[in-house]
C-alpha positions in Angstrom: -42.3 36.6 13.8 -38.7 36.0 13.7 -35.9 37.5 11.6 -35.2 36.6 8.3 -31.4 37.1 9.0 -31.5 35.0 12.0 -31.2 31.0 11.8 -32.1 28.4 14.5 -29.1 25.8 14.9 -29.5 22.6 16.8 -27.3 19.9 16.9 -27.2 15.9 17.7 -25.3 17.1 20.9 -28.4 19.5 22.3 -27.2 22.6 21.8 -29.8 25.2 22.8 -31.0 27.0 20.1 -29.3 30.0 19.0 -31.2 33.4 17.7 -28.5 35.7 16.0 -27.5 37.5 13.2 -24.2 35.8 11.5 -21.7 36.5 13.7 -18.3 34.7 14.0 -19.5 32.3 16.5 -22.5 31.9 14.3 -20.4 31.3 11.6 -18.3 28.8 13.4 -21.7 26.7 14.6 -22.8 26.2 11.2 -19.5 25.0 9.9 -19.3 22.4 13.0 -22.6 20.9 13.1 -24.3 21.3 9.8 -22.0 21.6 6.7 -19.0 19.7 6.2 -19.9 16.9 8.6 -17.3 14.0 7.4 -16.1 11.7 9.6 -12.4 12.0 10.6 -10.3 9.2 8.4 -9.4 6.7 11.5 -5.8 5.6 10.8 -5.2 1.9 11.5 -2.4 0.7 13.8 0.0 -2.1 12.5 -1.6 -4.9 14.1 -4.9 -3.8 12.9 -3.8 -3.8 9.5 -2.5 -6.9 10.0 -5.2 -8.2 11.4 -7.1 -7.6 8.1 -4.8 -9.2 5.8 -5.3 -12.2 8.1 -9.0 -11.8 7.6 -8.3 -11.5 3.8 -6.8 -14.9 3.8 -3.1 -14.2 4.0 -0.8 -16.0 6.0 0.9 -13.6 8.9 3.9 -15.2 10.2 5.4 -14.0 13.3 7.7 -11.1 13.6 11.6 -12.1 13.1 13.7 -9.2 13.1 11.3 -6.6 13.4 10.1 -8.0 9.9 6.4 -9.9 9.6 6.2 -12.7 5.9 2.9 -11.9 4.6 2.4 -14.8 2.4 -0.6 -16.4 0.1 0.1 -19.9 -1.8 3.4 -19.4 -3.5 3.7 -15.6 -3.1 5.3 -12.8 0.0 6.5 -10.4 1.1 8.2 -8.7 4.1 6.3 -5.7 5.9 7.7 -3.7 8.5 6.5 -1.5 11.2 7.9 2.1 10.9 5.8 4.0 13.8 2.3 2.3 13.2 2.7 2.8 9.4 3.8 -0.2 7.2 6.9 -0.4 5.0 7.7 -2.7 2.7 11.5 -4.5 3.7 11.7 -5.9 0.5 10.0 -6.5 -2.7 6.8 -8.9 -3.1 7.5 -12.0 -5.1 7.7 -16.0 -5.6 9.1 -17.8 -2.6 12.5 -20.0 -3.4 13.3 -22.2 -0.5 12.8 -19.6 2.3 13.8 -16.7 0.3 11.9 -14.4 -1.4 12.6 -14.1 -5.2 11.8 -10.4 -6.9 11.1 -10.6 -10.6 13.8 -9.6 -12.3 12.8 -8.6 -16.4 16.1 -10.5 -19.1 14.4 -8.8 -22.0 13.3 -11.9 -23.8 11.9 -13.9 -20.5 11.2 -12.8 -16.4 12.8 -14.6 -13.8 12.4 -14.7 -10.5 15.9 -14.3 -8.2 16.7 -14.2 -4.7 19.2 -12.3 -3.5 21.3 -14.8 -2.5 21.6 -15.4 -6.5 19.0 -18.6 -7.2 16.7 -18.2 -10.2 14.1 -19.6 -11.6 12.3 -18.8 -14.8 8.6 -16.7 -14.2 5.5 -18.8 -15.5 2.5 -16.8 -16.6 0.0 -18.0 -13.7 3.1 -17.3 -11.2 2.9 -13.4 -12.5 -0.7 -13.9 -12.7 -0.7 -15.0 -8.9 2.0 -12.0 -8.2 0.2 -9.6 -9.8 -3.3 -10.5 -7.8 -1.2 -10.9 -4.4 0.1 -7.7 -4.6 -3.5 -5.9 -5.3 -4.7 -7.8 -2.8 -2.6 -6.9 -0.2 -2.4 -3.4 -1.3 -6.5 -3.6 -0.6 -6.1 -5.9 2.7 -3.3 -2.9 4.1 -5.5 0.3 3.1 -3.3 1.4 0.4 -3.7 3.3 -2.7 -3.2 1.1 -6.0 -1.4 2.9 -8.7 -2.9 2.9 -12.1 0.6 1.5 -13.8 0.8 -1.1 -11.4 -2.6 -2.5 -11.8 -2.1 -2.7 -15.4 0.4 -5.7 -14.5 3.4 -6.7 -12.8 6.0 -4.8 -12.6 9.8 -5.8 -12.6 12.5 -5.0 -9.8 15.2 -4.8 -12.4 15.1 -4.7 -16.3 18.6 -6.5 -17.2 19.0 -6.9 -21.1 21.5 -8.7 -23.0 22.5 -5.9 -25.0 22.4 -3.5 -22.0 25.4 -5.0 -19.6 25.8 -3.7 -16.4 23.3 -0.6 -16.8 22.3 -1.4 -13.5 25.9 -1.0 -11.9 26.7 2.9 -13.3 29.2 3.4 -15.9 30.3 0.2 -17.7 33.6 -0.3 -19.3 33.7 1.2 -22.6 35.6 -0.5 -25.6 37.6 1.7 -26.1 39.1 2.0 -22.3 
């Protein structure tokens, strides 16, 4: 008859069974092959990443200046490699001529500007397109989705009429 305080621990890799009372090595078996058994998060390289927005039906264009243009119907954005991980080199928005325009919030209407200066006014299925593009790739990259974000789409810049240069620091005052 064996001992109560004894286990029997065998694993998927054959490891001879093991009669002893709970010792540190005993302690350290248990932990490895019985409780706690997740597999280890495998962290995707850049091209495999890429490689699934591709599969998620985005267009990849080739790199130019160390910057890729992920792009879906009328939307993009540039991504860039920082040591396997992926930054964003810009904001994602509407395309304008071969420019990407960020969404910029006037306080009674969005537009969409480049920032070479263009704009255009913001339709409600262009924000509705943004706003899926940016979940989308957010899913298609790996990437947490934020719960303020998801709610909608979020401006780059909130620029209101009665609110000159807030944007730019210290505006000049009236009385200066």
């Amino acid at each position: 008859m064996e001992d109560t305080r004894s286990i029997r621990i065998k694993s998927h890799l054959e490891v001879p069974h093991i009669h002893c009372r709970f010792s540190g090595l005993q302690l350290q078996l248990i932990m490895k092959f019985m409780f706690f058994r997740r597999g280890r998060p495998k962290n995707p390289t850049f091209e495999e990443r890429l490689e699934n927005l591709r599969k998620a039906a985005f267009t990849v264009s080739p790199p130019a200046g160390g910057r890729v243009r992920v792009s879906r119907e009328n939307c993009a954005i540039d991504l860039a490699d920082e040591g396997g991980a992926v930054r964003s080199a810009g904001t994602a928005g509407i395309r304008i001529g071969d420019e990407i325009g960020f969404l910029v919030d006037g306080g009674f209407q969005k537009f969409f500007q480049t920032p070479t200066g263009k704009r255009k006014p913001a339709l409600a299925e262009e924000l509705q397109a943004l706003h899926e593009f940016e979940e989308d790739l957010k899913e298609g990259l790996g990437q947490e989705s934020y719960y303020n974000e998801s709610l909608g789409t979020v401006s780059t810049f909130y620029l209101y009429d009665r609110v000159k240069d807030r944007d730019r620091g210290v505006g000049t005052r009236v009385w200066e």
